[in-house]
C-alpha positions in Angstrom: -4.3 -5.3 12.4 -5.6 -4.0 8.8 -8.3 -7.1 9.0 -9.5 -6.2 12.6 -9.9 -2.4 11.9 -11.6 -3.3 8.2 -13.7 -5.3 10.2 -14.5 -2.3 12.9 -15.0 0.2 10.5 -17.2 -2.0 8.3 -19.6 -2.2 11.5 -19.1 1.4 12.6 -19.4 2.8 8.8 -21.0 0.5 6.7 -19.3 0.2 3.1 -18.4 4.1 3.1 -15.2 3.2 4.6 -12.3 0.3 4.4 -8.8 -0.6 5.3 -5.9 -1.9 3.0 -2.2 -2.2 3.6 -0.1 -1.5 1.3 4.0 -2.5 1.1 5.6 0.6 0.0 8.7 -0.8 -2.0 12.1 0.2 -1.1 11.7 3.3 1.0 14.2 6.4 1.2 16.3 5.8 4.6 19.6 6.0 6.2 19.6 1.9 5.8 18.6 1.9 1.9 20.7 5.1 0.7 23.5 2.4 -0.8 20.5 0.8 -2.7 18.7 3.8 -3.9 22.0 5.5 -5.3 21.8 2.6 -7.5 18.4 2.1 -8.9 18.4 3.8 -12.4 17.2 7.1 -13.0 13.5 6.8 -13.7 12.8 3.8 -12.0 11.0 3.6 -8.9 12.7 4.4 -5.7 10.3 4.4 -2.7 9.1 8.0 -3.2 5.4 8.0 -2.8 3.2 10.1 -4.8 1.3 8.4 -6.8 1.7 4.9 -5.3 -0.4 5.4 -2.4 -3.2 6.1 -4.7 -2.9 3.0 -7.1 -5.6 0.7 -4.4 -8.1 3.3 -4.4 -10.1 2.0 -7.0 -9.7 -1.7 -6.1 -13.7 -1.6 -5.3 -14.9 -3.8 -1.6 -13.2 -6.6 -2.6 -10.2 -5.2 -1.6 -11.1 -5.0 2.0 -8.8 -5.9 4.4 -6.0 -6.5 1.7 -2.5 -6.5 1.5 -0.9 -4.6 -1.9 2.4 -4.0 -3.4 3.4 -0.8 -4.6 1.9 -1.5 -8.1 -1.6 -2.0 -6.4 -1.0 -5.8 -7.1 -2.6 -8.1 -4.3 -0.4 -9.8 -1.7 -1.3 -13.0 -0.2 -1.1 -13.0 3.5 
């Protein structure tokens, strides 16, 4: 889905605008509570912020892409 809507919007828009994914890490639910009640105190936990923002300046060649929570590129 990120690939056909970079694709779309690269025809509709141009280079102005682009699509990543991006795998948020461990994210604060019901299911993960057990697991984020253990991850030490300044560690990552899922929280957003800041994370979100990390592929912003990956540049074009980051279209379509898949990153971790680091901004680090996934394989498909």
């Amino acid at each position: 889905m990120t690939k056909s809507f970079n694709i779309y919007l690269k025809a509709k828009c141009g280079d102005t605008t682009m699509t990543v994914a991006m795998h948020p890490g461990t994210v604060r639910t019901v299911l993960s509570k057990e697991f984020c009640e253990r991850v030490p105190k300044g560690q990552p936990r899922g929280d957003g912020g800041e994370d979100a923002r990390r592929c912003g300046g990956t540049g074009h060649e980051a279209r379509g892409g898949f990153f971790d929570r680091k901004g680090e590129k996934i394989e498909w």
